[in-house]
C-alpha positions as CSV (number, residue, x, y, z in Angstrom):
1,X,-14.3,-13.9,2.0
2,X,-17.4,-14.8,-0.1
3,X,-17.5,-13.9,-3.9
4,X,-20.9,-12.5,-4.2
5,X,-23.0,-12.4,-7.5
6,X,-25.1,-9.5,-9.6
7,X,-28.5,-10.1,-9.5
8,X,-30.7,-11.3,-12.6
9,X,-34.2,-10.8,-13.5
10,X,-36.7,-13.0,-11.3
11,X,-39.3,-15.0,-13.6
12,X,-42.6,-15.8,-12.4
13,X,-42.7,-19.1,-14.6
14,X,-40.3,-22.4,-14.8
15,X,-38.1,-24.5,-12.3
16,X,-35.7,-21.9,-11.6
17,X,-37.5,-18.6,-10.8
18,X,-34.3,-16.9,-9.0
19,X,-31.7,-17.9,-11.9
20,X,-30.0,-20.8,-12.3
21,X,-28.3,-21.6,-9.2
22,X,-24.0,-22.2,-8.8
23,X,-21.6,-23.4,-6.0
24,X,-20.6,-20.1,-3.9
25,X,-17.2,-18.9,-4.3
26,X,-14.8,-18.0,-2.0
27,X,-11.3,-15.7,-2.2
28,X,-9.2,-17.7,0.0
29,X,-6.5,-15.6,1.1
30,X,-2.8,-17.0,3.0
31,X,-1.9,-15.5,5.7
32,X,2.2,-16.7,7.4
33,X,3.1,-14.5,10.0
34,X,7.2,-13.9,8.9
35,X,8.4,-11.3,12.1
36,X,10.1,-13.2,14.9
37,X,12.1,-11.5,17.3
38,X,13.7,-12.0,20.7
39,X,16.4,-9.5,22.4
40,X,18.0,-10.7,26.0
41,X,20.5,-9.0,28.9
42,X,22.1,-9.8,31.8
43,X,22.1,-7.5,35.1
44,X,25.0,-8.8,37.4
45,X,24.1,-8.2,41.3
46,X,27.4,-5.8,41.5
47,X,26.5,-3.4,38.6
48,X,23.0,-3.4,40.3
49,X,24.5,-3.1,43.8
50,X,26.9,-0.3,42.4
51,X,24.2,1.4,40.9
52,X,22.4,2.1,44.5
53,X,19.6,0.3,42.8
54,X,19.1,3.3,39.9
55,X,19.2,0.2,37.3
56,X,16.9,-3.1,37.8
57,X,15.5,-5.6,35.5
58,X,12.2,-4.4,35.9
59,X,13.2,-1.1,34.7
60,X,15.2,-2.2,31.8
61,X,12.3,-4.5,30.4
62,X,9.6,-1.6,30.6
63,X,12.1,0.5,29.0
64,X,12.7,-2.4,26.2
65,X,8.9,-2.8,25.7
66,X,8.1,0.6,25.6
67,X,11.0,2.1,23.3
68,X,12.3,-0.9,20.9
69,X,9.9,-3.6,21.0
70,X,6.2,-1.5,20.5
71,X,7.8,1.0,17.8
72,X,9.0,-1.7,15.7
73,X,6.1,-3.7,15.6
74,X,3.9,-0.9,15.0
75,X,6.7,0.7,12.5
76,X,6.3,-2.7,11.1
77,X,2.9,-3.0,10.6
78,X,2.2,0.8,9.3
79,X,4.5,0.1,6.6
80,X,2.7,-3.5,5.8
81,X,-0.5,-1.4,5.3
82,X,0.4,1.3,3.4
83,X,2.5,-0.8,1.4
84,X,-1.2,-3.1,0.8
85,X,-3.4,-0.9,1.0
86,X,-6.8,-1.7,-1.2
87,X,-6.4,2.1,-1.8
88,X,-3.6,5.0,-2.9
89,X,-3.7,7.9,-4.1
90,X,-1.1,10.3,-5.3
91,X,-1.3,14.1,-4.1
92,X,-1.2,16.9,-7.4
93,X,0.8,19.1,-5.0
94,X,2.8,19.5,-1.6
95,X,0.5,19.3,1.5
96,X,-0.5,22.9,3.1
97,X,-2.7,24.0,5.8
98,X,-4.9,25.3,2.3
99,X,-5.2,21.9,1.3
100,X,-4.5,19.5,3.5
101,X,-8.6,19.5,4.7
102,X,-9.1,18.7,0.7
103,X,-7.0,15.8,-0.1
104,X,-8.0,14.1,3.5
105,X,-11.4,14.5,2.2
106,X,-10.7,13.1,-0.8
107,X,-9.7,10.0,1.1
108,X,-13.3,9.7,2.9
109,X,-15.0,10.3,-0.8
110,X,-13.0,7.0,-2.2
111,X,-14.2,5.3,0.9
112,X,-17.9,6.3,0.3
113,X,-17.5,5.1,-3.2
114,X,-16.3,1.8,-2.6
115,X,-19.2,1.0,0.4
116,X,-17.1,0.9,2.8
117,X,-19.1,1.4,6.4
118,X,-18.9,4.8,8.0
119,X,-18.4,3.6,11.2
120,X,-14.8,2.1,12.4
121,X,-12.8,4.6,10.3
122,X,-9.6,6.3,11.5
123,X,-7.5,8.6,10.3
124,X,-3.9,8.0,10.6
125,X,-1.6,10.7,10.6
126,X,2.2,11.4,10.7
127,X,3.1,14.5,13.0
128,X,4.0,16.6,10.2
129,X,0.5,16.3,8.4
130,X,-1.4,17.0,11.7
131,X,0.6,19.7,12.3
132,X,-0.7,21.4,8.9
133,X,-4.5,19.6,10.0
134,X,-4.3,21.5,13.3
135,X,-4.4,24.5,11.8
136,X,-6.3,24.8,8.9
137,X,-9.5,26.6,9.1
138,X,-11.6,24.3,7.0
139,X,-10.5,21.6,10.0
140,X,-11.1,24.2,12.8
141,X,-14.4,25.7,11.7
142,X,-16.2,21.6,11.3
143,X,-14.2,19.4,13.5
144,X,-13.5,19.9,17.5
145,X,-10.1,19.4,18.8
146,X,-9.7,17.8,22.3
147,X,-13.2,17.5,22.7
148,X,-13.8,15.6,25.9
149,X,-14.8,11.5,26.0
150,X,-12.5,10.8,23.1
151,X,-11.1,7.3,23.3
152,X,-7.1,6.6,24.5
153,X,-4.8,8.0,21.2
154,X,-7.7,9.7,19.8
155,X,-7.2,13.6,19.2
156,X,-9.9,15.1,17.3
157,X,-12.6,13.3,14.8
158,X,-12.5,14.0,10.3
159,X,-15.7,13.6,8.8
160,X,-16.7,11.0,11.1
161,X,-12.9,9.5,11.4
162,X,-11.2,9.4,14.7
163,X,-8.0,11.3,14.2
164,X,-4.8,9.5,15.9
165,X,-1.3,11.3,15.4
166,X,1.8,9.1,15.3
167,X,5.6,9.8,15.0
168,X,6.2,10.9,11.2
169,X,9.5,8.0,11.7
170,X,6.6,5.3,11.6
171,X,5.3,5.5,8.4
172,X,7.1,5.0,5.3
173,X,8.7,8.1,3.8
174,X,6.7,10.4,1.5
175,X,3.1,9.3,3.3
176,X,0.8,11.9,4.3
177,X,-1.7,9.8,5.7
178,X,-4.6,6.8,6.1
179,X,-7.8,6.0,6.7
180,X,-8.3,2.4,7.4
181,X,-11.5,0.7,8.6
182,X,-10.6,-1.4,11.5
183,X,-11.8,-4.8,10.2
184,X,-9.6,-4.1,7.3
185,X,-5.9,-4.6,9.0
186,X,-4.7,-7.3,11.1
187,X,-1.8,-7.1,13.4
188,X,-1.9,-10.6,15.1
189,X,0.7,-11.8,17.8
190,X,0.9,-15.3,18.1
191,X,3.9,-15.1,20.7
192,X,4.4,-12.5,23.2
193,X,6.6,-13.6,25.9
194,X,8.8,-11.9,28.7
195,X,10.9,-13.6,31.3
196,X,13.5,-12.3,33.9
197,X,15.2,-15.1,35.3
198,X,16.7,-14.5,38.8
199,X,20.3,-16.6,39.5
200,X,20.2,-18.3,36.7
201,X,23.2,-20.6,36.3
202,X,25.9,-18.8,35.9
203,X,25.2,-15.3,36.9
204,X,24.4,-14.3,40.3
205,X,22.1,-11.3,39.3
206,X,19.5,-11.3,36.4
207,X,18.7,-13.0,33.0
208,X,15.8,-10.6,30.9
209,X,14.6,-12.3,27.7
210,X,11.7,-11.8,25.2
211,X,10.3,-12.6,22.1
212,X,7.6,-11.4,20.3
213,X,5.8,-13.4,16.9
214,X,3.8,-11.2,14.6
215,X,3.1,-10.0,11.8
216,X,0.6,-7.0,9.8
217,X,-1.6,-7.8,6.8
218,X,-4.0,-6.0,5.3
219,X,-7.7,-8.2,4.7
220,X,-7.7,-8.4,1.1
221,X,-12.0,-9.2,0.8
222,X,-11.9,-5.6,2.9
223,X,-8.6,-3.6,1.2
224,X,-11.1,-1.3,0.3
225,X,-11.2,0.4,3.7
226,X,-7.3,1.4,3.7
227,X,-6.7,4.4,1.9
228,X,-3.4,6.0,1.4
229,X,-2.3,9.6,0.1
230,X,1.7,9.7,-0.5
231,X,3.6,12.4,-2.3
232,X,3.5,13.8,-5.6
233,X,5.0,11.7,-8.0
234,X,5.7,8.5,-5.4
235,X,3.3,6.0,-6.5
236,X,4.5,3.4,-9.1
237,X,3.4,3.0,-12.4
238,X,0.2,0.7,-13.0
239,X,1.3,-2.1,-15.2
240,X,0.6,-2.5,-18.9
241,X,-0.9,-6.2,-20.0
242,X,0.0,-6.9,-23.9
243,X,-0.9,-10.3,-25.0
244,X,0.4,-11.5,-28.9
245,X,-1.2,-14.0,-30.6
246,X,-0.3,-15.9,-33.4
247,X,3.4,-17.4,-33.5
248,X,4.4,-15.2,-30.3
249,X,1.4,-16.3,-27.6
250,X,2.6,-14.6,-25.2
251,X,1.3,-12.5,-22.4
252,X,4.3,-9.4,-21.5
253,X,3.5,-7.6,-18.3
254,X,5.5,-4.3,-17.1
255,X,5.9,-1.1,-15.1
256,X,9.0,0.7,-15.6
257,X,11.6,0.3,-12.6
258,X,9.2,-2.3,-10.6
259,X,10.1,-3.7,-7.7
260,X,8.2,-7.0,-8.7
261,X,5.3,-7.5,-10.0
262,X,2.4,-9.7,-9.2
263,X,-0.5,-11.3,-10.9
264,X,-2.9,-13.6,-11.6
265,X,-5.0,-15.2,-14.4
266,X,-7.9,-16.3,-12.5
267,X,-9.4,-13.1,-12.1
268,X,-8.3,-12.8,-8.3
269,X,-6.7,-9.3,-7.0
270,X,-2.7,-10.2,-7.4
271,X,-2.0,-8.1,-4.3
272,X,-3.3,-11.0,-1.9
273,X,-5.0,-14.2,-3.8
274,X,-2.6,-17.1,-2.8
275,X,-2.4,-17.7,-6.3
276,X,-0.8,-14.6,-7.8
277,X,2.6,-15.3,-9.7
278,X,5.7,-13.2,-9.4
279,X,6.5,-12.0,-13.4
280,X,9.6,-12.5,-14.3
281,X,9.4,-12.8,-18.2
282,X,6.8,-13.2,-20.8
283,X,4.1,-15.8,-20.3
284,X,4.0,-18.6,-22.6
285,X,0.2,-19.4,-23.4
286,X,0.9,-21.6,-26.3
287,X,-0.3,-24.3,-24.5
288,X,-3.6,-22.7,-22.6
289,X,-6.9,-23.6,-24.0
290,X,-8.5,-21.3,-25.6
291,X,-11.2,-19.2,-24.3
292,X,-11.1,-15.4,-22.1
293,X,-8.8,-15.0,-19.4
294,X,-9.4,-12.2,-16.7
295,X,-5.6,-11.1,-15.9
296,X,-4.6,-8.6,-13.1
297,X,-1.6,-7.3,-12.3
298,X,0.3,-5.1,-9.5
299,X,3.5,-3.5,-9.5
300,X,5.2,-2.7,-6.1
301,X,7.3,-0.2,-6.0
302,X,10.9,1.0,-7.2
303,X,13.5,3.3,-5.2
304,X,12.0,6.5,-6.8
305,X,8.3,5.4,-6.9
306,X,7.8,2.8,-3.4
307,X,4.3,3.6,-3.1
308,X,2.4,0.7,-4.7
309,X,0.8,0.9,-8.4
310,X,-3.6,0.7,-9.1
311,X,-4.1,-2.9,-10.1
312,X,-4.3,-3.3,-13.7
313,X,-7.2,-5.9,-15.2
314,X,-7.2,-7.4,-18.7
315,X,-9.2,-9.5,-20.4
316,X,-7.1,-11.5,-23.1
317,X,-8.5,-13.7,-25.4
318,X,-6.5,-16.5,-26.1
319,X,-6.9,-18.1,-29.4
320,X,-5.7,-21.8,-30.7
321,X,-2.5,-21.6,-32.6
């Protein structure tokens, strides 16, 4: 994505009447697609002849399609954007039907604040928080349910977000729900193959095989556009920066019972520059030159806290020793 610039004052006199003019930026972010999966069976001709034909390979790769291979690729990928999300927000309390119309709104206020395009948006649901949606007066008195000409998955629209409703097991325990803009997420499939093989050697009857090679990211020049609420107390800690000068000159970086945590010293958001470091212990700057530093950091989330920290931003200025 381009790295844009703030605009300066335009002067009517001399050679550079815009402002002086630099090299255009670019956040260059690394994309490696990491999910590769295959499954295969056999169907002998005598368990399908036995059968009276209840059991055929056509049946059993509809069936593996549509109840292992779809769920955990999109399993895979909800948990990939809520886990990168530009966005998350804790909730002060448990969700009711009281408040649930509150803190989804909330969501569509921090999209609004960080520009991001009305139009796109959708609202992504577990079960359990649409059931508490579905009910709630504030919800039933603006928004229609089941109003006709709605697109294929679509079941109502949120202040101008197209509600979808997926099995609570698909998103990562303690999230309530998402709004992502669609040019925000990525779910690319390089590979997507099935074959039955008929006879093959060795087996009179059938070979099935597939394999499927994916992977979910979430656009880091767009993260703004995926917003997350999770549970009360589930998001991590944002880290703390703490640069020493002197005889120390070091940089220490942490967030209590952290996962990992990410950063960078170039400015560039730690959660998806290709140059953020993984921290492992302080940061020797005795040997930087001197001058400010922009450092960012990220913590990902521990057993008690999964939900991923705010990015934390720093500006340290390193001195000469």
């Amino acid at each position: 994505s381009p790295v844009t610039t703030p605009l300066t004052d335009y002067s009517r006199t001399g050679a550079n009447r815009y402002g002086t003019p630099g090299e255009m930026d670019t956040v260059v972010q690394t994309l490696t697609l990491s999910q590769d999966k295959g499954f295969t069976k056999t169907l002998d001709r005598g368990n399908y002849t036995d059968s009276m034909m209840a059991i055929s390979a056509a049946n059993f790769m509809a069936e593996q399609i549509k109840g292992v291979v779809t769920p955990t690729v999109e399993k895979y990928g909800m948990t990939q954007f809520v886990t990168h999300a530009g966005q998350i927000d804790a909730a002060a309390a448990a969700l009711t039907k009281s408040n649930v119309v509150e803190y989804l709104a909330s969501g569509t206020q921090a999209m609004k604040d960080k520009f991001v395009p009305d139009d796109g948006q959708y609202l992504c649901v577990p079960a359990s928080t649409f059931k508490l949606l579905s009910i709630s007066p504030e919800f039933l008195g603006i928004d229609a349910l089941g109003e006709k000409a709605l697109e294929k998955g679509v079941v109502g629209v949120f202040q101008g977000a197209k509600v979808t409703v997926l099995p609570s097991s698909y998103f990562p325990e303690n999230t309530l729900a998402m709004i992502a803009r669609k040019e925000s997420l990525l779910l690319p499939k390089k590979i997507t193959t099935y074959k039955t093989h008929t006879n093959p050697p060795g087996i009179d009857g059938w070979l099935m095989e597939g394999r499927v090679y994916y992977d979910a990211f979430v656009v880091g020049g767009k993260a703004d556009g995926v917003w997350v609420l999770c549970d009360k107390d589930k998001q991590q800690a944002a880290p703390t920066i703490t640069y020493t000068g002197g005889a120390t000159d070091t940089i220490e970086i942490a967030s209590p019972s952290a996962s990992a945590i990410r950063y960078t010293i170039n400015g560039g958001d730690p959660r998806y520059d290709r140059n953020a470091l993984t921290y492992g212990s302080a940061i020797d700057t005795s040997d930087w030159e001197a001058g400010d530093y922009v450092i960012q950091a990220v913590a990902y989330g521990g057993s008690s806290t999964p939900f991923t920290s705010d990015v934390t931003k720093s500006t340290v200025a390193v001195s000469d020793a």
